[in-house]
SETIVO-184897 format. One line per field, with one value per atom (N, C-alpha, C, O): residue in one letter; chain; atom name; residue number from 1; x, y, z. Coordinates in steps of 0.02 Angstrom, whole numbers, plus 50000, padded with zeros to 5 digits. Each point is the difference from the previous one (the first is absolute). Example, Ala and Ser with C-alpha at 12.3 -4.5 7.8 and 13.67 -1.06 7.14 Angstrom:
<nodes>
residu <- [a:a:a:a:s:s:s:s] $
chaine <- [A:A:A:A:A:A:A:A] $
atome <- [N:CA:C:O:N:CA:C:O] $
num <- [1:1:1:1:2:2:2:2] $
east <- [50660:49955:50045:50052:49930:50042:49961:50025] $
north <- [49716:50059:50060:49999:50054:50059:50055:50055] $
up <- [50390:50000:50000:50033:49931:50003:50037:50008] $
</nodes>
This chain:
<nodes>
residu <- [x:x:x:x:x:x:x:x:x:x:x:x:x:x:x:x:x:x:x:x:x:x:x:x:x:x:x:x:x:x:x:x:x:x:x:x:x:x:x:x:x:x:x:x:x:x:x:x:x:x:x:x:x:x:x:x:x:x:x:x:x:x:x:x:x:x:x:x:x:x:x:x:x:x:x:x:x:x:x:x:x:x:x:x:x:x:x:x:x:x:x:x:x:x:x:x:x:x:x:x:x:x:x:x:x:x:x:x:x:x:x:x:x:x:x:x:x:x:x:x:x:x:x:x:x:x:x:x:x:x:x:x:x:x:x:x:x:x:x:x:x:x:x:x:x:x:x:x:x:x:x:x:x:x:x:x:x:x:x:x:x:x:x:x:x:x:x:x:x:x:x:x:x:x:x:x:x:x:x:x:x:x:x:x:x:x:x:x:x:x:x:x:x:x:x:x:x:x:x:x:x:x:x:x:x:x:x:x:x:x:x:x:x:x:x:x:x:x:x:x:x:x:x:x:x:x:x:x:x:x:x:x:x:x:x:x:x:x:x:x:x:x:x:x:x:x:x:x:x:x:x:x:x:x:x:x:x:x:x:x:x:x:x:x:x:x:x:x:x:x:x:x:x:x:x:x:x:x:x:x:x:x:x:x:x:x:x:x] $
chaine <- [A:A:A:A:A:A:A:A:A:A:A:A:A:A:A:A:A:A:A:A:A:A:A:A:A:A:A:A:A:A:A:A:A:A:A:A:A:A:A:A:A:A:A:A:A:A:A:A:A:A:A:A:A:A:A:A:A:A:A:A:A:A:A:A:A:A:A:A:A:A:A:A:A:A:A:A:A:A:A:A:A:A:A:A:A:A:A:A:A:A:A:A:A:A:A:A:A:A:A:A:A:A:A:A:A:A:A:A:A:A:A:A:A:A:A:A:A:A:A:A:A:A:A:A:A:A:A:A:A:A:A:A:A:A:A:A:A:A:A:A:A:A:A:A:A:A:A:A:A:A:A:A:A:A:A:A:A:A:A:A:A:A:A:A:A:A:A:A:A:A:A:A:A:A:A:A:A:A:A:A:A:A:A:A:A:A:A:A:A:A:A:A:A:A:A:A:A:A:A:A:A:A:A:A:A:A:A:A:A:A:A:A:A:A:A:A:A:A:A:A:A:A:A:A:A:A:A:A:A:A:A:A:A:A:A:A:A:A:A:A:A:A:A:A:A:A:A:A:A:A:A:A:A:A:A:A:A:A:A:A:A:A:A:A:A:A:A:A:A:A:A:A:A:A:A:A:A:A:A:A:A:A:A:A:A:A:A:A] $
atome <- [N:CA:C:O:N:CA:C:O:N:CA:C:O:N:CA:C:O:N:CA:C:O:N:CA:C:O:N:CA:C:O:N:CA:C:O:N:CA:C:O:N:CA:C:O:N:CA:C:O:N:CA:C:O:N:CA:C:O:N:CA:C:O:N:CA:C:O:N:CA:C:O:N:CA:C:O:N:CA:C:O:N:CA:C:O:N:CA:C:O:N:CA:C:O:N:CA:C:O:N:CA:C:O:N:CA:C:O:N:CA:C:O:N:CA:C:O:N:CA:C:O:N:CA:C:O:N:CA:C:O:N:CA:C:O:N:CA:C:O:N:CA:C:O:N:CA:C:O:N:CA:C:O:N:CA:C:O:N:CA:C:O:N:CA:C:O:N:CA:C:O:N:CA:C:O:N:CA:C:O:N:CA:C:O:N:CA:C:O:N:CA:C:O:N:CA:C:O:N:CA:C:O:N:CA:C:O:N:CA:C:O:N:CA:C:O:N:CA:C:O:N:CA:C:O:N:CA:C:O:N:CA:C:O:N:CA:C:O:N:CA:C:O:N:CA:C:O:N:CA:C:O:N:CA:C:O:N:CA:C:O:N:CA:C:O:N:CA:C:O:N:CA:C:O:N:CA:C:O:N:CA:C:O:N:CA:C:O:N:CA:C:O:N:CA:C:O:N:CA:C:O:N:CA:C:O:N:CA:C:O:N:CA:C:O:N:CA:C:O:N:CA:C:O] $
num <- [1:1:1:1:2:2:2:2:3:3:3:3:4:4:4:4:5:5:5:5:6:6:6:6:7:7:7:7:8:8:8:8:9:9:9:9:10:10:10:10:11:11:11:11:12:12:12:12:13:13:13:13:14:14:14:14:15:15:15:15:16:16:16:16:17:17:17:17:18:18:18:18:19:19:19:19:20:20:20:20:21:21:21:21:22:22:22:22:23:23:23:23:24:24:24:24:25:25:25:25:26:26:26:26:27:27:27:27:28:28:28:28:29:29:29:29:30:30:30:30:31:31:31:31:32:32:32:32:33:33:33:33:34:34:34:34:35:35:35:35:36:36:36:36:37:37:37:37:38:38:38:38:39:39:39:39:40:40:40:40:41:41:41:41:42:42:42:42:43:43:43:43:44:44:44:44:45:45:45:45:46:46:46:46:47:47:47:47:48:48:48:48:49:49:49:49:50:50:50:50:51:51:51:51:52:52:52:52:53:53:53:53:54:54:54:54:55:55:55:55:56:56:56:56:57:57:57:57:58:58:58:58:59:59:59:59:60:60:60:60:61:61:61:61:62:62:62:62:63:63:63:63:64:64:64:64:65:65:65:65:66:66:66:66:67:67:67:67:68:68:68:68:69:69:69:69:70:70:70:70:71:71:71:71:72:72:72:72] $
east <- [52087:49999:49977:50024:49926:49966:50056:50013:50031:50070:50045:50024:49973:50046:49999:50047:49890:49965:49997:50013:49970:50010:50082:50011:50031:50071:50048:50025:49986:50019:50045:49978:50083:50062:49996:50042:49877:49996:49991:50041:49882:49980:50037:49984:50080:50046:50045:50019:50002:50039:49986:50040:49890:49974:49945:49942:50085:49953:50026:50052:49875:50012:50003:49978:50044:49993:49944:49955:50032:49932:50026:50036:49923:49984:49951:49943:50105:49968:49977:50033:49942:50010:49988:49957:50097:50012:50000:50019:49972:49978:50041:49984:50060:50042:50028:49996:50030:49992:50090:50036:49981:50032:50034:49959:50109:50014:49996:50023:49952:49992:50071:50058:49901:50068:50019:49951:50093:50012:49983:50008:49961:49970:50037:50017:49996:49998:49971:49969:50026:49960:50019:50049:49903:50027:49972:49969:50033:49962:50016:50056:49922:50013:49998:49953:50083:50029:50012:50037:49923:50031:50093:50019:50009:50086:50006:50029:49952:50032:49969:50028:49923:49967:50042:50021:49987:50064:50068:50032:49985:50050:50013:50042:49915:49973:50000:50037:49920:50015:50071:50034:49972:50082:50025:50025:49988:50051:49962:50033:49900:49979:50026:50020:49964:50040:50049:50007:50054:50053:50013:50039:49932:50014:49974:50035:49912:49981:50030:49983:50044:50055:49970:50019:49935:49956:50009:50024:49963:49998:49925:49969:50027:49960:49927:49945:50070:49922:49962:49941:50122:50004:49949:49948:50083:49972:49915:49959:50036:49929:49963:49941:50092:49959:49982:49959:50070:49999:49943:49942:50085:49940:49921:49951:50047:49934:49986:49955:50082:49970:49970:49951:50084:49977:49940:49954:50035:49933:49960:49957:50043:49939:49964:49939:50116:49990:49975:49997:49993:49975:49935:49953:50037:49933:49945:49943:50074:49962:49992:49965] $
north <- [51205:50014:49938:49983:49986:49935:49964:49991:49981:49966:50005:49959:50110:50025:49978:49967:50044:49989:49930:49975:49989:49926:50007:49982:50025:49962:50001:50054:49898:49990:50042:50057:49942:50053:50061:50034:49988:50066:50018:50039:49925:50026:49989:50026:49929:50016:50042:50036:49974:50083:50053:50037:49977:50072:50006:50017:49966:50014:50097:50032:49982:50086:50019:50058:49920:50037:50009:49961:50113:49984:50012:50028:49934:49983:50066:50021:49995:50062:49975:49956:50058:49999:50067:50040:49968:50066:50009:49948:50079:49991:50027:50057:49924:50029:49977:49942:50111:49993:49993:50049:49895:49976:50030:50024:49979:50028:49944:49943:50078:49945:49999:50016:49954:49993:50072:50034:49982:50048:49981:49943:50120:49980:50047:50050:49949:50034:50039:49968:50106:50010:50067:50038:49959:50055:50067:50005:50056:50065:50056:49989:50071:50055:50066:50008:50024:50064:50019:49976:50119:50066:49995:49979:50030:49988:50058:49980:50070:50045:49966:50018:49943:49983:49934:49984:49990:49937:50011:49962:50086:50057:50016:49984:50048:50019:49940:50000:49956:49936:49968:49995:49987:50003:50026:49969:50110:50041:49998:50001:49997:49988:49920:49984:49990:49923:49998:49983:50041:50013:50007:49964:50104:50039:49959:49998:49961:49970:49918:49957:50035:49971:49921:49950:50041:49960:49977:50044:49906:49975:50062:50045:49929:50032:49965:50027:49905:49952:50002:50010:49976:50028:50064:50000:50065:50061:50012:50036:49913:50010:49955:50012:49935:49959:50017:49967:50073:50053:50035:49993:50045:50069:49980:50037:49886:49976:49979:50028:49932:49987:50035:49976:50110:50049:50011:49997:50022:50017:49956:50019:49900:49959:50007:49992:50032:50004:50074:50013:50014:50080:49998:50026:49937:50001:49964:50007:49936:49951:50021:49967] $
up <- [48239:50072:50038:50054:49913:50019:50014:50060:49891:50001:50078:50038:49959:50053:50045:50022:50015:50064:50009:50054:49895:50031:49989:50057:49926:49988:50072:50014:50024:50073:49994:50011:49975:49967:50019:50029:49942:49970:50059:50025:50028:50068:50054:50053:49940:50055:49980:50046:49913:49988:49980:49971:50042:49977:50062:49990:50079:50056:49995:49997:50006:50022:49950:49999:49933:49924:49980:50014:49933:49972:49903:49959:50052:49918:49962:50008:49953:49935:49925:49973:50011:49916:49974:50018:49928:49980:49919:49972:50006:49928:49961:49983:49999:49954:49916:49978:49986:49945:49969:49990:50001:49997:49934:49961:50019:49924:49933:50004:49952:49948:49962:50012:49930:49950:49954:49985:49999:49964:49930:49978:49981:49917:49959:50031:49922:49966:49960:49957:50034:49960:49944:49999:49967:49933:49990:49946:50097:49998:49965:49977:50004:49959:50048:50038:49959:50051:49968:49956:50046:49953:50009:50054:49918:50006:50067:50051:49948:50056:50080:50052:49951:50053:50010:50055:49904:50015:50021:50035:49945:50024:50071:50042:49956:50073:50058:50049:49937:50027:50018:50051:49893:50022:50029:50047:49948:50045:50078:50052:49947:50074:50051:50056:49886:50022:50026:50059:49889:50057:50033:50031:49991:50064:50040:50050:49955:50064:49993:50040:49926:49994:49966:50030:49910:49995:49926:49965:50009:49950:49962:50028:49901:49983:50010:49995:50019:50008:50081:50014:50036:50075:50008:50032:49924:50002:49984:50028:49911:49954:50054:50010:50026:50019:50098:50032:49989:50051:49981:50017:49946:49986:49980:50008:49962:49956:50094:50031:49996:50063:50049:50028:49996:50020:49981:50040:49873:49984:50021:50039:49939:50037:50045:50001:50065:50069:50016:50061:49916:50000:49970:50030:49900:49957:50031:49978:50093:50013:50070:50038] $
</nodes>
């Protein structure tokens, strides 16, 4: 922000703008990984996947995100 405010550039074309900082969480890299699911619950997964029209990692990685945001 320090930067900003001095940079001539910045303060003749951002008369009347205000400056935010917002915190956000950017997406990482995708990993791979190796888990164990009763077969009918993987099942299940799947056929729910579909329907919402999702890969099966999309789906697990939706639903693991929901819970985070609910548990915290």
């Amino acid at each position: 922000l320090t930067a900003l405010q001095r940079d001539k550039s910045f303060q003749r074309d951002a008369k009347g703008a205000v400056v935010v900082a917002v915190d956000v969480d950017l997406p990482g890299k995708s990993v791979r990984v190796n888990i164990s699911l009763e077969e009918h619950l993987l099942e299940a997964i799947d056929r729910a996947a579909g329907s919402a029209g999702q890969s099966r990692s999309a789906f697990l990685a939706d639903a693991a995100q929901r819970r985070i945001k609910s548990a915290a």
